[in-house]
MINUMAR-178867 format. One record per atom (N, C-alpha, C, O): residue number from 1; residue in one letter; x, y, z. Coordinates in pm, whole numbers, plus 50000, padded with zeros to 5 digits. Example, Ala and Ser with C-alpha at 12.3 -4.5 7.8 and 13.67 -1.06 7.14 Angstrom:
! MINUMAR-178867
+-----+---+-------+-------+-------+
:   k : r :     x :     y :     z :
+-----+---+-------+-------+-------+
:   1 : a : 51319 : 49431 : 50780 :
:   1 : a : 51230 : 49550 : 50780 :
:   1 : a : 51320 : 49670 : 50780 :
:   1 : a : 51424 : 49668 : 50846 :
:   2 : s : 51285 : 49775 : 50708 :
:   2 : s : 51367 : 49894 : 50714 :
:   2 : s : 51290 : 50003 : 50787 :
:   2 : s : 51341 : 50114 : 50804 :
+-----+---+-------+-------+-------+
//
This chain:
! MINUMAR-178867
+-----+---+-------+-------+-------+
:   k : r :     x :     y :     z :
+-----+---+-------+-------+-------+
:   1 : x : 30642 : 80497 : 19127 :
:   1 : x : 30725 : 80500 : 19245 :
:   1 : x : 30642 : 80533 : 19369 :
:   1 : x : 30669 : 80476 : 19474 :
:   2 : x : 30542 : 80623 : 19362 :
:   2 : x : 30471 : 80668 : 19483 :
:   2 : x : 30359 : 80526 : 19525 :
:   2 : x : 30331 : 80467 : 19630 :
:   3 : x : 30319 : 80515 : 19384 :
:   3 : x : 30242 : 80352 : 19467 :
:   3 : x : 30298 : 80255 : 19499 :
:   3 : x : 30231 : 80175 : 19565 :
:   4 : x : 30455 : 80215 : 19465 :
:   4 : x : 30536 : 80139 : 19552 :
:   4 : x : 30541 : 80167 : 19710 :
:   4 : x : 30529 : 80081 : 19797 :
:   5 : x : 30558 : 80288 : 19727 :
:   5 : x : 30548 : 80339 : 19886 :
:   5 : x : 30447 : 80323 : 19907 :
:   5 : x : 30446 : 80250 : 20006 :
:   6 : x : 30364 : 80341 : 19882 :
:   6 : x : 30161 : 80304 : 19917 :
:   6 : x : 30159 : 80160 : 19988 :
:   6 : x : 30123 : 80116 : 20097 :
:   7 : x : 30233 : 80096 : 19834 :
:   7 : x : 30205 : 79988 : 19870 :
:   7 : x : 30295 : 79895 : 20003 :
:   7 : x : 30243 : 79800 : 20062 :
:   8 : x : 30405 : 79934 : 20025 :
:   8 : x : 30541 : 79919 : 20101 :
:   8 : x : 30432 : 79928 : 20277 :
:   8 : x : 30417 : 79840 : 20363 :
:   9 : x : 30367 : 80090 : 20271 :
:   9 : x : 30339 : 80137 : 20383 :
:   9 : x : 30187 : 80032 : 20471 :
:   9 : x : 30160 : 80007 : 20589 :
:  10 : x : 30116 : 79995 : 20326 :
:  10 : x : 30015 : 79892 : 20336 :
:  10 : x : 30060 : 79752 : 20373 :
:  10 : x : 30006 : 79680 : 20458 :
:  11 : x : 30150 : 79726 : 20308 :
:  11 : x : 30215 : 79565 : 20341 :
:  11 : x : 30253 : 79602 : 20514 :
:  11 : x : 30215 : 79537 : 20611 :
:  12 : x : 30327 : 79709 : 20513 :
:  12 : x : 30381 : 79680 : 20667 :
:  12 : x : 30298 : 79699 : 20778 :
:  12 : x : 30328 : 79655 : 20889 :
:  13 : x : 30185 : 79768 : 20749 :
:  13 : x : 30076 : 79762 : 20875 :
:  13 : x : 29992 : 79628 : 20828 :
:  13 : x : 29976 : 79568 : 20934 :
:  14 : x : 29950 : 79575 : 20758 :
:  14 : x : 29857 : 79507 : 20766 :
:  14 : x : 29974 : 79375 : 20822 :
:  14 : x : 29934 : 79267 : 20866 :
:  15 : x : 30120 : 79414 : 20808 :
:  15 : x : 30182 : 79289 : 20837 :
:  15 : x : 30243 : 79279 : 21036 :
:  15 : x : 30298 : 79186 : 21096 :
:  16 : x : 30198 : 79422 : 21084 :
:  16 : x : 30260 : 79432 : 21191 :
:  16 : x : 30132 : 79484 : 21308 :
:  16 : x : 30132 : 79425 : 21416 :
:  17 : x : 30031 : 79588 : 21287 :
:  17 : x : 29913 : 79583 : 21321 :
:  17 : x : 29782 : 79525 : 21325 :
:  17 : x : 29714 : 79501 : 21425 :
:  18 : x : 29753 : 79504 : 21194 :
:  18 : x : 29657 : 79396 : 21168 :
:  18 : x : 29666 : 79247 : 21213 :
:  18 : x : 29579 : 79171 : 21255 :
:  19 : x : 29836 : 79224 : 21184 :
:  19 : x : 29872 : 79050 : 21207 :
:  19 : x : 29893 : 79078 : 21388 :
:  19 : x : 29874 : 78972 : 21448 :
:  20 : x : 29909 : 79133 : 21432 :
:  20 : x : 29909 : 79155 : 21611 :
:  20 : x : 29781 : 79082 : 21680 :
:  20 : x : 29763 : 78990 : 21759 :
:  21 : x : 29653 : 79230 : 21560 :
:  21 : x : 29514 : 79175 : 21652 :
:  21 : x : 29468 : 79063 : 21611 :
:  21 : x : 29364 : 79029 : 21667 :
:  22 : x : 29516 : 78981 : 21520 :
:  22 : x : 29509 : 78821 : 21506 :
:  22 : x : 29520 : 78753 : 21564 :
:  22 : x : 29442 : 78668 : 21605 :
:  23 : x : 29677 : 78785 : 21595 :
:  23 : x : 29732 : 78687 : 21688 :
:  23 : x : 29665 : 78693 : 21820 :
:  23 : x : 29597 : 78595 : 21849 :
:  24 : x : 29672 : 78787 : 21903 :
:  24 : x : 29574 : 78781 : 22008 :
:  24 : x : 29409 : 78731 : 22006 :
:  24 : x : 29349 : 78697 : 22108 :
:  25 : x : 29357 : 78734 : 21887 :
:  25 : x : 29250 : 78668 : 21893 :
:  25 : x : 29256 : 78504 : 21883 :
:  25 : x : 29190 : 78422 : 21947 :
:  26 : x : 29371 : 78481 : 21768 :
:  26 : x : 29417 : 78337 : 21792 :
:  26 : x : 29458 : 78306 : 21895 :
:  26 : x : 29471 : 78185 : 21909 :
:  27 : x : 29502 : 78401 : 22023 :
:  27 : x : 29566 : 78334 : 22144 :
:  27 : x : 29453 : 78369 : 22253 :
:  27 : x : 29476 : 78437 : 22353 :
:  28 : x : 29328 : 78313 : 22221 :
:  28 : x : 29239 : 78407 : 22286 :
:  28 : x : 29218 : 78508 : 22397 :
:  28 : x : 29147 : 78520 : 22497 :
:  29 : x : 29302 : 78570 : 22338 :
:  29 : x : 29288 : 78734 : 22446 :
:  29 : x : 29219 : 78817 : 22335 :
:  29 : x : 29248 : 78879 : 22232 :
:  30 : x : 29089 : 78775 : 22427 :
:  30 : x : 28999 : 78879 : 22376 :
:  30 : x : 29007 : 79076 : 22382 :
:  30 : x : 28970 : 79166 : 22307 :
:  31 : x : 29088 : 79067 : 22539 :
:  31 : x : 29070 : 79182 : 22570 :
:  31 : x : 29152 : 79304 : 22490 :
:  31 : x : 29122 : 79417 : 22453 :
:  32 : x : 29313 : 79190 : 22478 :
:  32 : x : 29375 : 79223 : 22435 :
:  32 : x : 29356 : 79250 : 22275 :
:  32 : x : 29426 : 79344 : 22236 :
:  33 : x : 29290 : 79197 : 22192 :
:  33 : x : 29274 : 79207 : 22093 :
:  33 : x : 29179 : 79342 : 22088 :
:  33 : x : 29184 : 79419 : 21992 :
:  34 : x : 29107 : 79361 : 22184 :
:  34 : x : 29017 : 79515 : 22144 :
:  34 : x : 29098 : 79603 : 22147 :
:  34 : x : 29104 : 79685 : 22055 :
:  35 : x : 29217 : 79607 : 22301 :
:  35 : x : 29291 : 79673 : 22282 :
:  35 : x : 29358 : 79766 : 22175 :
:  35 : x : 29369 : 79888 : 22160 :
:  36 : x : 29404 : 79638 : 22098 :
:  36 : x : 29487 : 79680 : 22012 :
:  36 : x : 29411 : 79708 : 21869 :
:  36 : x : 29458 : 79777 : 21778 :
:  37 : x : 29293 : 79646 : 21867 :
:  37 : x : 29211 : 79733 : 21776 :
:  37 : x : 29177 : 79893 : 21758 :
:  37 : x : 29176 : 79967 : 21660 :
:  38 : x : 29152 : 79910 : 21880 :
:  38 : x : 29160 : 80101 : 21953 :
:  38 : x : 29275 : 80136 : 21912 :
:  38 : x : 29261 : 80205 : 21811 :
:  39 : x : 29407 : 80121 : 21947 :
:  39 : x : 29526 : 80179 : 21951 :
:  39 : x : 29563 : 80166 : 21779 :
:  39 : x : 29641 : 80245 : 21726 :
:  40 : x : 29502 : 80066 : 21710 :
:  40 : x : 29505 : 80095 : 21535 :
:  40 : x : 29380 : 80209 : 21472 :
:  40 : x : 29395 : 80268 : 21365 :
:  41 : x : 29286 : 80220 : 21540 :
:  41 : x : 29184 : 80329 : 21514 :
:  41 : x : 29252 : 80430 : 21505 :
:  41 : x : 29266 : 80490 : 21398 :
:  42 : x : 29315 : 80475 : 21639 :
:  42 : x : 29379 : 80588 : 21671 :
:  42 : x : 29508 : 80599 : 21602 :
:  42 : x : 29573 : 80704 : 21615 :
:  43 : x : 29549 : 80511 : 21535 :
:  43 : x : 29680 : 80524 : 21495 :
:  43 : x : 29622 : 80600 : 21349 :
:  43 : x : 29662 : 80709 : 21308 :
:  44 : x : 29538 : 80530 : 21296 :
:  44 : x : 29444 : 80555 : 21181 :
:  44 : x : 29414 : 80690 : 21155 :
:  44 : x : 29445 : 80773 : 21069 :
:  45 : x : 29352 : 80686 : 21244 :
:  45 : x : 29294 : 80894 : 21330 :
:  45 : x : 29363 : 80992 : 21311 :
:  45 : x : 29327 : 81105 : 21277 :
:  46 : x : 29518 : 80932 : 21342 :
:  46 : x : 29610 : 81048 : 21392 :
:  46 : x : 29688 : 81074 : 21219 :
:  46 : x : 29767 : 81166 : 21196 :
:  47 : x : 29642 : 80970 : 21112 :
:  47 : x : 29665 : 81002 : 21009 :
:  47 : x : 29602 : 81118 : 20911 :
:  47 : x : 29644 : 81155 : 20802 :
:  48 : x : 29499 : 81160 : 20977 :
:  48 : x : 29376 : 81241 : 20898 :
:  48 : x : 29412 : 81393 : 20946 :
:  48 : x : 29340 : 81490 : 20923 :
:  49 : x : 29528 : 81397 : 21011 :
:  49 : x : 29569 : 81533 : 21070 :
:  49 : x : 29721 : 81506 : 21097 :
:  49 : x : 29737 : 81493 : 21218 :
:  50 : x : 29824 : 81495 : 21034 :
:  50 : x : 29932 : 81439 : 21085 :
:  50 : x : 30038 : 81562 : 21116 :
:  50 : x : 30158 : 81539 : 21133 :
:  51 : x : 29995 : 81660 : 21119 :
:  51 : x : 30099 : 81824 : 21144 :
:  51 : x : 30016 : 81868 : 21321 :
:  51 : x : 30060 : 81949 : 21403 :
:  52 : x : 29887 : 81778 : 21332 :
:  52 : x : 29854 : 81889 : 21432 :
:  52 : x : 29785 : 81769 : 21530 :
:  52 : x : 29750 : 81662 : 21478 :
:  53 : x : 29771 : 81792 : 21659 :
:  53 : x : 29751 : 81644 : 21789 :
:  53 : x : 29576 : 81692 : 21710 :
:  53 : x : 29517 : 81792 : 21670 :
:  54 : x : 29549 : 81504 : 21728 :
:  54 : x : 29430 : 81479 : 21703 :
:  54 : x : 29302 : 81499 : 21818 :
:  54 : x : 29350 : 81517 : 21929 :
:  55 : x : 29195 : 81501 : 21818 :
:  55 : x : 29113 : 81526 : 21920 :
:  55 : x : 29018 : 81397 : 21941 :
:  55 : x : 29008 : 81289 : 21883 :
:  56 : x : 28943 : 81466 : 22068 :
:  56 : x : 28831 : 81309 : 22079 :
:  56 : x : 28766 : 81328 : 21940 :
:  56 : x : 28742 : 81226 : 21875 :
:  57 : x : 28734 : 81456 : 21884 :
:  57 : x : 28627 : 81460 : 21789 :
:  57 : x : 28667 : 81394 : 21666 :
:  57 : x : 28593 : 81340 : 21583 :
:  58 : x : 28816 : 81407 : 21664 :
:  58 : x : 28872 : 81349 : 21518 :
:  58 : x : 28836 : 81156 : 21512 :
:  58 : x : 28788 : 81079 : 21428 :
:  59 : x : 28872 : 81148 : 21604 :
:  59 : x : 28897 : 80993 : 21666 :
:  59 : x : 28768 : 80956 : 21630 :
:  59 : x : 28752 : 80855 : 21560 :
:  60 : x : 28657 : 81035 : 21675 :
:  60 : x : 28517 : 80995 : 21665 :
:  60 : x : 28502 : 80992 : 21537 :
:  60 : x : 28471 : 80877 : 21505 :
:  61 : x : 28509 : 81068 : 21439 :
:  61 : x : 28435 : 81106 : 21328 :
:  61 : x : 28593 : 80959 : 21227 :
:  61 : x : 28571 : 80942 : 21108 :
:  62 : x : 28668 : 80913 : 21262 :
:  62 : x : 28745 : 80801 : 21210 :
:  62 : x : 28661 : 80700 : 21192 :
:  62 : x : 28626 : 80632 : 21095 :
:  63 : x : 28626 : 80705 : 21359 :
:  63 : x : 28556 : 80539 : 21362 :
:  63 : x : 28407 : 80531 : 21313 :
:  63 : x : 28354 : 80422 : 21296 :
:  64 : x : 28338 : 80653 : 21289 :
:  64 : x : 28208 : 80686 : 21192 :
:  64 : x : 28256 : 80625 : 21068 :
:  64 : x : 28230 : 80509 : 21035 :
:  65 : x : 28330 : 80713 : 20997 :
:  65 : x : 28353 : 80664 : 20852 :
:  65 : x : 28441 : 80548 : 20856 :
:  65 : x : 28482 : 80527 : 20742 :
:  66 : x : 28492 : 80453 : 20950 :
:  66 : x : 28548 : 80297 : 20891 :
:  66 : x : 28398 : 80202 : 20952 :
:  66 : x : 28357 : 80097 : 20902 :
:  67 : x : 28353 : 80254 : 21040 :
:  67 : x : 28242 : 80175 : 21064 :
:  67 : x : 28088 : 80200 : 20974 :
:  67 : x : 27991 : 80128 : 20997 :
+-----+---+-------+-------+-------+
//
């Protein structure tokens, strides 16, 4: 049951965040597509602490370990 929700929570970002910065790259807005790459980092970020506001440092040390 819990990896149904895993999986539920995975289908819907990769189907509503991920498929976004696509589309903007398919519609070539470049800019827009970084955009919204950042604002999924941070969305990402704000998962690794979700009781307490995230910091620049958290944000930083996200995009270390996905990059």
């Amino acid at each position: 049951m819990k990896s149904n929700a895993i999986q539920q929570v995975r289908y819907n970002f990769f189907n509503t965040a991920v498929a976004d910065i696509l589309r903007a790259i398919d519609g070539k807005s470049l800019m827009g597509s970084l955009i919204l790459s950042f604002c999924c980092i941070d969305h990402i970020a704000q998962g690794t602490k979700p009781s307490q506001k995230t910091t620049r440092s958290d944000y930083k040390e996200c995009v270390e370990l996905i990059l």
